[in-house]
Each structure stands twice: as C-alpha cells, then as structure tokens.
BAFI-3210 file (N, C-alpha, C; in Angstrom, 3 decimals, decimal comma, padded with zeros to 6 digits):
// residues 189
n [1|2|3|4|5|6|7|8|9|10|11|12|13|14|15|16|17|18|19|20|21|22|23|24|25|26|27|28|29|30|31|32|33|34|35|36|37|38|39|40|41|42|43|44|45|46|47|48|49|50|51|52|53|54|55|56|57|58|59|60|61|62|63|64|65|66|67|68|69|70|71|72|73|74|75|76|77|78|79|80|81|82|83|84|85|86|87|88|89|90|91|92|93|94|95|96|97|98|99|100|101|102|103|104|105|106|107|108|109|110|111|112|113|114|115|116|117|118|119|120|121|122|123|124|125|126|127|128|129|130|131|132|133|134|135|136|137|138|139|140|141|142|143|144|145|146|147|148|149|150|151|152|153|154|155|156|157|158|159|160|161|162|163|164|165|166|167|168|169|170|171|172|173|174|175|176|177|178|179|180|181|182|183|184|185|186|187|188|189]
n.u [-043,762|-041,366|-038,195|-037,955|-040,078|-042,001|-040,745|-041,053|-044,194|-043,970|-043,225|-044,746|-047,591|-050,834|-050,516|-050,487|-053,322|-052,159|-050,729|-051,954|-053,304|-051,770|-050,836|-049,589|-046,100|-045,259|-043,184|-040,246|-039,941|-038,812|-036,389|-037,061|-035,131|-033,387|-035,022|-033,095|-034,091|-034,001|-031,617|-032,143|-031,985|-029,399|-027,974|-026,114|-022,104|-021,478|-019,519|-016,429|-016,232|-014,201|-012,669|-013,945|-012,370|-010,752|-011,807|-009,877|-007,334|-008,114|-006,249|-003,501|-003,702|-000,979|000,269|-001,842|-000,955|001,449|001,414|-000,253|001,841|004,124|005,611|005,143|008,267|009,972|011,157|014,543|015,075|016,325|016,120|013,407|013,280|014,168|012,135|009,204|006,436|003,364|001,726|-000,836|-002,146|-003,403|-006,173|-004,422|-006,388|-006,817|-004,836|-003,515|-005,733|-005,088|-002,967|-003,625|-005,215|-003,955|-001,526|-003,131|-003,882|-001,438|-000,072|-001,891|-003,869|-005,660|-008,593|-011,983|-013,528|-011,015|-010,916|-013,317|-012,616|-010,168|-011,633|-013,281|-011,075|-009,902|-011,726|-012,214|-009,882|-009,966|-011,520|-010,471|-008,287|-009,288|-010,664|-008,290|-007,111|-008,639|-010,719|-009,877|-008,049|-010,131|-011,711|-009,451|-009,243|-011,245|-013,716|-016,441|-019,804|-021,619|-020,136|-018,615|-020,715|-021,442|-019,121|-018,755|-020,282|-020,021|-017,883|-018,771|-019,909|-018,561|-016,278|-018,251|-018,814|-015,950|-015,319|-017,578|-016,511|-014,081|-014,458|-016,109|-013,793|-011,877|-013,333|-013,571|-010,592|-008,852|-006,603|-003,509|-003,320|-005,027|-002,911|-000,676|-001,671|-002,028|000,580|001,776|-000,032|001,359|004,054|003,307|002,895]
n.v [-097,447|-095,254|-093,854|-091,380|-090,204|-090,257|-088,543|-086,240|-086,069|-085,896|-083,784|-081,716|-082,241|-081,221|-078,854|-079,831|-080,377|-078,987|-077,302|-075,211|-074,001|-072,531|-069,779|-067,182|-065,640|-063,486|-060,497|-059,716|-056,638|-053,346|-051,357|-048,256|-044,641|-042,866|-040,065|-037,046|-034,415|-031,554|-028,928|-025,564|-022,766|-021,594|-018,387|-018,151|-016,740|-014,243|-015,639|-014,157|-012,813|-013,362|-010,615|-008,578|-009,161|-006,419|-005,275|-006,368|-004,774|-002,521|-003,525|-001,569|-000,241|000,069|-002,764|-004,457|-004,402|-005,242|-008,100|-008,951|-009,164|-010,698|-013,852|-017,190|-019,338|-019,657|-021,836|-021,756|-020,001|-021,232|-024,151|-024,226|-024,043|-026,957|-028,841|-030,660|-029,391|-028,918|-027,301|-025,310|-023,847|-021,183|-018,848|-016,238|-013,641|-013,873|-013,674|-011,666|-009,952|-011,440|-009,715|-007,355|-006,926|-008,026|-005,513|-003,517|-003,837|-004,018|-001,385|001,080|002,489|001,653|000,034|-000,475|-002,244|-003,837|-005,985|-007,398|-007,672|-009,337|-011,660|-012,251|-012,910|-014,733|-016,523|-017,154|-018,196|-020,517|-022,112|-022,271|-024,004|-026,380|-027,129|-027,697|-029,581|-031,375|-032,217|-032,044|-033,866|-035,991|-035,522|-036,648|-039,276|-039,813|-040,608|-040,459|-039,523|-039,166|-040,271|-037,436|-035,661|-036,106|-035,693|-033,191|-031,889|-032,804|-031,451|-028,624|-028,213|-028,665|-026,795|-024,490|-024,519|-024,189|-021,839|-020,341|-020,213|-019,768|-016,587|-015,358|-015,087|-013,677|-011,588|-010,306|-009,880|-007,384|-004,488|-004,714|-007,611|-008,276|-007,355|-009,648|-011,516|-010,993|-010,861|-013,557|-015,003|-013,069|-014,366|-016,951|-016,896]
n.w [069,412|068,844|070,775|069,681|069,017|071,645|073,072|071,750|071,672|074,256|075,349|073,186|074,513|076,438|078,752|082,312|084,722|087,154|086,393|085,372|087,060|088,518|089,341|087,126|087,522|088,577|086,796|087,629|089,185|087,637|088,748|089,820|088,586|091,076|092,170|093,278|095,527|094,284|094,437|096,457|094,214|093,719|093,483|090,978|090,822|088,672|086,145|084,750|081,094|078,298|076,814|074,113|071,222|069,908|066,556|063,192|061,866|059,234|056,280|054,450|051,581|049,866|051,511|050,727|047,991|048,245|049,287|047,253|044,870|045,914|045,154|045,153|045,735|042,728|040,371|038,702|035,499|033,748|034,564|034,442|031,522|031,500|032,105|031,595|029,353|027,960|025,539|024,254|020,770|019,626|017,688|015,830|016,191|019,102|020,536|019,946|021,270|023,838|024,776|024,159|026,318|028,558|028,468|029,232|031,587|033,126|032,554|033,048|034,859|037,799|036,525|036,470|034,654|034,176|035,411|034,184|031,618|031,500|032,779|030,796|029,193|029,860|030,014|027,155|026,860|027,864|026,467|024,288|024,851|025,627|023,065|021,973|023,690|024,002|022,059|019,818|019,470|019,599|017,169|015,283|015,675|014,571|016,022|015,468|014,670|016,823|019,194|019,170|019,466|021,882|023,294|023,039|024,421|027,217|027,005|026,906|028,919|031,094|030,178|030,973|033,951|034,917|033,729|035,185|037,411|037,500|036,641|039,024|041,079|039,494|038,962|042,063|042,456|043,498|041,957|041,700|042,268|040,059|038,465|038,735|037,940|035,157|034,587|035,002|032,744|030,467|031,007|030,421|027,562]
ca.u [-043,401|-039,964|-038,172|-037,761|-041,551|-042,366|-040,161|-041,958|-045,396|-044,306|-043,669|-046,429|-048,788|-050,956|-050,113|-051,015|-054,144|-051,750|-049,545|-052,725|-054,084|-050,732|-050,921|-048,304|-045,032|-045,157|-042,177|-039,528|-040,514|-038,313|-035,693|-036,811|-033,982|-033,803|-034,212|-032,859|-034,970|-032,913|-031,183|-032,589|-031,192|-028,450|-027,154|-024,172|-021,537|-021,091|-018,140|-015,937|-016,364|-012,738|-012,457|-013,814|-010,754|-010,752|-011,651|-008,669|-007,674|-007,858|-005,442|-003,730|-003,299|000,528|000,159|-002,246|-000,463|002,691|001,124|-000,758|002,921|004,553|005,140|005,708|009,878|010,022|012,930|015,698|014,630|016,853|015,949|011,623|013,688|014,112|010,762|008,388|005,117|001,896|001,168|-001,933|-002,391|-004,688|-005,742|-004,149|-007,170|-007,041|-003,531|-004,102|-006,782|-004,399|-001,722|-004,344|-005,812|-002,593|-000,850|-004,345|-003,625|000,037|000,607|-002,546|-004,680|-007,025|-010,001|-012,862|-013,192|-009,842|-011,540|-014,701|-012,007|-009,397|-012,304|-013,735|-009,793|-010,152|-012,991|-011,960|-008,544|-010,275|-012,387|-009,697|-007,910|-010,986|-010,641|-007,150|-006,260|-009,754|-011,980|-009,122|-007,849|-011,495|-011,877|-008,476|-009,459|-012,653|-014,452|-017,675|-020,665|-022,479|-018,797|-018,053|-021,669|-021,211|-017,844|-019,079|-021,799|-019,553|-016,794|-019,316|-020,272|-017,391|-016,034|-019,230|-017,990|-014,609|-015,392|-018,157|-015,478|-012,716|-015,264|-016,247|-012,341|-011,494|-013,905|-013,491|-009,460|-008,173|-006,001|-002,233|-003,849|-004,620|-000,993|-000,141|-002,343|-001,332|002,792|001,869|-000,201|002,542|005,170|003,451|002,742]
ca.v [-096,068|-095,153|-093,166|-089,984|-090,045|-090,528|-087,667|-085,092|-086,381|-085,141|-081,633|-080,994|-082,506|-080,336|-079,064|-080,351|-079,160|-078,023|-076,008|-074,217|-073,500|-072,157|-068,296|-066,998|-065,233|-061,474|-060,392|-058,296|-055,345|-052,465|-050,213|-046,786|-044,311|-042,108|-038,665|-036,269|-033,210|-030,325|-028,266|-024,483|-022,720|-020,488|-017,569|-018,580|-015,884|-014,255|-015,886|-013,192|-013,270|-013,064|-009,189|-008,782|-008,571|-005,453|-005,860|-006,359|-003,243|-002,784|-003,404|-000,593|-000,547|-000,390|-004,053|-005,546|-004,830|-005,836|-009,265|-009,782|-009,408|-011,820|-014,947|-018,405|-019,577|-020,677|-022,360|-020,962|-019,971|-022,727|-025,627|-023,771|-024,575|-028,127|-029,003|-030,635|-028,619|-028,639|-025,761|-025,381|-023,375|-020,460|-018,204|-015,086|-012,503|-014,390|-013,431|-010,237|-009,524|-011,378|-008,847|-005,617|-007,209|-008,028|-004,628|-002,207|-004,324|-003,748|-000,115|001,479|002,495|000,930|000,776|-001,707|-003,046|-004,282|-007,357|-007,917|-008,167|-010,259|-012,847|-012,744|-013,334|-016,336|-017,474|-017,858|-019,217|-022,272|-022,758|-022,841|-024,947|-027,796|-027,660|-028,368|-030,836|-032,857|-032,150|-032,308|-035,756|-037,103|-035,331|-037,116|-040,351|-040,250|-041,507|-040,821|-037,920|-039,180|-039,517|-036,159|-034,650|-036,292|-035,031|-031,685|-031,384|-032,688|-030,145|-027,275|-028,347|-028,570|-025,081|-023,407|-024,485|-023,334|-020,132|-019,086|-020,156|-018,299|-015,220|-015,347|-015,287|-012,393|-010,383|-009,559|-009,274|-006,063|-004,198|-005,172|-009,263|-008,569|-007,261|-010,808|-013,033|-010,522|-011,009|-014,879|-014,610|-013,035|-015,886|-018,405|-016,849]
ca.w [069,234|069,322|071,722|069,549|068,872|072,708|073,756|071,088|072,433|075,935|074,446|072,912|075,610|077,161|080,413|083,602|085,575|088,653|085,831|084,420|088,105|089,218|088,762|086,712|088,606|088,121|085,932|089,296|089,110|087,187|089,890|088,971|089,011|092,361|091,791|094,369|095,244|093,622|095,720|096,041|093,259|094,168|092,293|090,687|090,657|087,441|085,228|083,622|080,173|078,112|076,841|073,012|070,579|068,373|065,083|062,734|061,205|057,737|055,445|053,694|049,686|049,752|051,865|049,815|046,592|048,437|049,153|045,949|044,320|046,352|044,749|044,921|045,002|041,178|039,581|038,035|034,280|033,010|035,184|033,924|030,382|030,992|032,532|030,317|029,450|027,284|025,259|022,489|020,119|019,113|017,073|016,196|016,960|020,409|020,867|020,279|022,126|025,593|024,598|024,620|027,757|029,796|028,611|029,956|033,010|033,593|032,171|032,895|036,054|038,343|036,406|037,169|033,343|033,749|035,632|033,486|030,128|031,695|033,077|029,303|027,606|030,567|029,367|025,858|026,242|028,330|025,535|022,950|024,844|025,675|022,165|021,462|024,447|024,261|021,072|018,417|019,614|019,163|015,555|014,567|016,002|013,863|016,862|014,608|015,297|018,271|020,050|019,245|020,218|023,431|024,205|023,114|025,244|027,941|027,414|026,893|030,236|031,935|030,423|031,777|034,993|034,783|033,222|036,334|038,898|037,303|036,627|040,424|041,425|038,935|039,182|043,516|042,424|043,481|040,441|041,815|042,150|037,931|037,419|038,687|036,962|034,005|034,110|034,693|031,649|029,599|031,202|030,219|026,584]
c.u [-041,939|-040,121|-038,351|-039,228|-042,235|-041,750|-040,777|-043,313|-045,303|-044,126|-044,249|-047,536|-049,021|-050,181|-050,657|-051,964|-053,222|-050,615|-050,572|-053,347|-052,931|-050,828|-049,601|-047,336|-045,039|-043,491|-041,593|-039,649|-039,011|-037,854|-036,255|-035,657|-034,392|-033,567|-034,448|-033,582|-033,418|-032,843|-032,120|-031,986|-030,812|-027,751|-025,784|-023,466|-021,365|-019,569|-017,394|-015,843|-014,525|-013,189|-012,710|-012,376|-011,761|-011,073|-010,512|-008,658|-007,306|-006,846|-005,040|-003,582|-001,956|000,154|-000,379|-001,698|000,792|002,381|000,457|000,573|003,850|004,386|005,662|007,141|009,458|011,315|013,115|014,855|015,390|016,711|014,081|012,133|013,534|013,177|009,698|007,214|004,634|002,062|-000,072|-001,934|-003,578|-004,715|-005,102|-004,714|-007,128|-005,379|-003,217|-004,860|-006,267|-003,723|-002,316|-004,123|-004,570|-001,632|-002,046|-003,847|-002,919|000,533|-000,723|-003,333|-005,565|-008,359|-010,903|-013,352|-012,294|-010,386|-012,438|-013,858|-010,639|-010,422|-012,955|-012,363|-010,066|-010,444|-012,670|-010,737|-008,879|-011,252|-011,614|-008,688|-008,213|-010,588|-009,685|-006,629|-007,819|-010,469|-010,859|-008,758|-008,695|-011,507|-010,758|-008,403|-010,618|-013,449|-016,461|-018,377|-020,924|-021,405|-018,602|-019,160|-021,324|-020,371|-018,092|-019,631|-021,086|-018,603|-017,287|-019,547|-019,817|-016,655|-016,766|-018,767|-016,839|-014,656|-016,311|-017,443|-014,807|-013,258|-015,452|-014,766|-012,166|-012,169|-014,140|-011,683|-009,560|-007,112|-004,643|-002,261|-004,010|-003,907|-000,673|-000,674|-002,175|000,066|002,544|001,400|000,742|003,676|004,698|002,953|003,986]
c.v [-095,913|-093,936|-091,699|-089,441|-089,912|-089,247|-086,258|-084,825|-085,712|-083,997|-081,188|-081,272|-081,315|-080,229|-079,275|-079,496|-078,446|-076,766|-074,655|-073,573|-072,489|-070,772|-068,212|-065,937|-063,763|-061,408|-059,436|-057,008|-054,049|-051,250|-049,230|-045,841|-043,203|-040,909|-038,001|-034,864|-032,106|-029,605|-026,568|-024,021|-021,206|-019,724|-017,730|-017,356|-015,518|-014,570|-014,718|-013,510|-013,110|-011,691|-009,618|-008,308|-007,716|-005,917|-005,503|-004,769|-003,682|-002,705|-002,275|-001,219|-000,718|-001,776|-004,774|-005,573|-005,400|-007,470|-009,650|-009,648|-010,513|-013,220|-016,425|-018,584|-020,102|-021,044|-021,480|-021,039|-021,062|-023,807|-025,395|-024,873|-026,179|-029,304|-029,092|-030,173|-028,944|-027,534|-026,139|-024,019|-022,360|-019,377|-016,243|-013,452|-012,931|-013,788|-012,376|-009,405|-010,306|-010,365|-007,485|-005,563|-007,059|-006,466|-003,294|-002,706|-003,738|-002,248|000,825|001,157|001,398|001,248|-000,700|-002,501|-003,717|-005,610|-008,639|-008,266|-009,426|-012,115|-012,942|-013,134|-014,499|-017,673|-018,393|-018,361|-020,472|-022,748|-023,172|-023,854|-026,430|-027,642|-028,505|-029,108|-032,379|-032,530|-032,518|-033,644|-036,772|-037,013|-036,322|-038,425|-040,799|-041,461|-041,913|-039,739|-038,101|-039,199|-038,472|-035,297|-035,054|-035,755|-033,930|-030,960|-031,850|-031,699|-028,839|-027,314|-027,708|-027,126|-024,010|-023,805|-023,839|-022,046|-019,444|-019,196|-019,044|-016,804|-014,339|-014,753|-014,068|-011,302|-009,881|-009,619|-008,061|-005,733|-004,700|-006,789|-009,322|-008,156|-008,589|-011,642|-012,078|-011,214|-012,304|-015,196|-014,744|-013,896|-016,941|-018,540|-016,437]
c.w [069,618|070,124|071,262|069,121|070,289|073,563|072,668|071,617|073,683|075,749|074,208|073,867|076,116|078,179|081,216|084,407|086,559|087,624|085,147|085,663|088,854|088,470|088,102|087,384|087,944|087,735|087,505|087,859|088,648|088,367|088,957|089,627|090,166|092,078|092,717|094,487|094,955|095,278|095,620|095,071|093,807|093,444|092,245|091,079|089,320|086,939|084,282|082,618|079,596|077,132|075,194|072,199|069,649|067,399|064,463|061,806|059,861|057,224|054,667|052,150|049,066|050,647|051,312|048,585|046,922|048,499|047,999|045,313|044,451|045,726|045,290|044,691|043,953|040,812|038,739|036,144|033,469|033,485|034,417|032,057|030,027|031,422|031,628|030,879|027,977|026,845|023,875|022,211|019,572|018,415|017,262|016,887|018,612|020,504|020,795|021,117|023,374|025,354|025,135|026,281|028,593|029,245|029,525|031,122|033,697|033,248|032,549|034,185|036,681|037,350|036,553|036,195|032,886|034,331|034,923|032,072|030,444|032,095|031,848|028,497|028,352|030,419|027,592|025,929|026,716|027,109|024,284|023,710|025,502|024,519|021,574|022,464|023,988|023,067|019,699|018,200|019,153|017,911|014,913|014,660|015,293|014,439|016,197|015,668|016,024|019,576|020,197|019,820|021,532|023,949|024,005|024,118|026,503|028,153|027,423|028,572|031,654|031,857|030,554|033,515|035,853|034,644|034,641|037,291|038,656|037,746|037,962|041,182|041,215|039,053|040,876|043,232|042,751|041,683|041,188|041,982|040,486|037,648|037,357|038,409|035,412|033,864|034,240|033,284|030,389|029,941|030,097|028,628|026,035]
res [x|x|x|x|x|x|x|x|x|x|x|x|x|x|x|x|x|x|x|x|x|x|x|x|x|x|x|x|x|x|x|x|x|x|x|x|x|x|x|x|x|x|x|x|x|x|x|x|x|x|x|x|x|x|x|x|x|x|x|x|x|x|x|x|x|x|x|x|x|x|x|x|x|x|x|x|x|x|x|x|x|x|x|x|x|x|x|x|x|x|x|x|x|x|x|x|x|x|x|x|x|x|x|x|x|x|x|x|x|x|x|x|x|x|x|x|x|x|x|x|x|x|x|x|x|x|x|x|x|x|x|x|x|x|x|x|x|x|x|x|x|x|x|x|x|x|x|x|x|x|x|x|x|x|x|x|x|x|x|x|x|x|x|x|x|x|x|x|x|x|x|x|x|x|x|x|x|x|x|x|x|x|x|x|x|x|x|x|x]
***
C-alpha cells in the first residue's frame, strides 16, 4: 500500500472508543448585552418650537404680469439673423387661424377661451410639424408601408404626449403668460 493510500485510510477510520466516550465541549456560551435599568423618566423641559412664518402674501396682478413679461437676455436681432434654424412649413388655413389666435391674445381682454384656443393652435402646429421634420423624410425615402405605419403610430404617439403636456401648461397660464407665448409665437412666425 502506498503512503498516499495509508494516510486516506487514517481519515476515514472510525474514531477511537475514548473519542466517542469523550462528551462533546459545549460551544462558550454567547455575552448577552447588559441592559441598564432605565432611569425614572423625568419631564423633559419643553423645547421652544421656532415661531410659524406667515404665509406668503399673495401676489398682485400688476407683479405677475410684470414677471410673466420678463424675458430671457436674447441676442441682438442680427447676430438671431445669422444663427442657423429649422423652420417647416404649413398650411395656409393653419396660418390663419395662429394669426386670429395670437391677435385675440394680444389686443383683446382676459378671457378664459383665450387658453383653450391657443392650446388647440399648439396642438396642431406640433402635428404639422411631426409631419414635416419626421413623416415627410420617410415618405421621400420610400421606406415602404409597414415603415411608414410604424412611424405613424409612433409619432401619433409621441404628439399625444406633447399635446397633453403643453395643454396642461397652457391651460393654468394666466392672460399676461399668453401675451408671451403669443409675441414668441408671432417672432418666430
């Protein structure tokens, strides 16, 4: 028998009567943690609280139309000039119907329909122009019908999205907030 056969043998061998008679050694025993008897419980002192603040006072209507006017520094109209831009195309009843819209806006009272027609011109200029940045490209690429349903059905998607954000937005405007998404409007037409 070799040695590495002779040294497995003693491994596995049983164990020895005096190792099976020998009780086994109790595992030490687990410190538990010391817990101190509480003290009586003594009335704190009360902590002053800090003094409620006022509520903010409301805003008047000269301030908020002064801040919804306020804009953004913009560049000089001739540096705007040489700044490349995007524009698409649409049709003329649509261009008409921003013109009504953004002049009721700007010449004409607070009234609370001025919200509900500016978030519907909104609506349709993102839809005409989903058409003319992303749907015309595909038609001219004659990606073929099941391309084009797909991207349809993705851009219908996407400008139902757009349109209930915007909607959401425009419609809690105040009327001096739709002068200025009006006169941007007419800028940027």
């Amino acid at each position: 028998m070799s040695t590495q056969a002779a040294s497995l043998k003693r491994k596995n061998a049983p164990a020895t009567k005096a190792a099976i008679d020998k009780p086994p050694t109790p595992a030490p025993a687990r410190k538990k943690a010391v817990t101190r008897p509480s003290a009586p419980e003594q009335a704190k002192p009360a902590v002053p609280r800090a003094p409620v603040r006022a509520a903010k006072a409301t805003t008047t209507p000269a301030k908020a139309a002064e801040k919804a006017t306020r804009t953004a520094p913009r560049p000089s109209p001739a540096r705007e000039a040489t700044l490349p831009s995007l524009r698409f195309h649409h049709s003329h009843a649509l261009r008409e119907r921003t013109l009504i819209v953004i002049d009721a806006i700007e010449t004409g009272p607070a009234a609370r329909g001025h919200g509900e027609a500016l978030a519907d011109l909104v609506a349709e200029l993102v839809q005409a122009g989903m058409d003319w940045y992303f749907f015309r490209p595909l038609q001219r690429a004659q990606v073929g019908f099941m391309a084009e349903q797909s991207a349809r059905l993705g851009l219908n998607t996407a400008t139902k999205m757009i349109n209930s954000a915007s909607r959401g937005f425009i419609l809690r405007m105040n009327h001096p907030q739709l002068r200025v998404v009006a006169a941007y409007l007419r800028e940027i037409s």
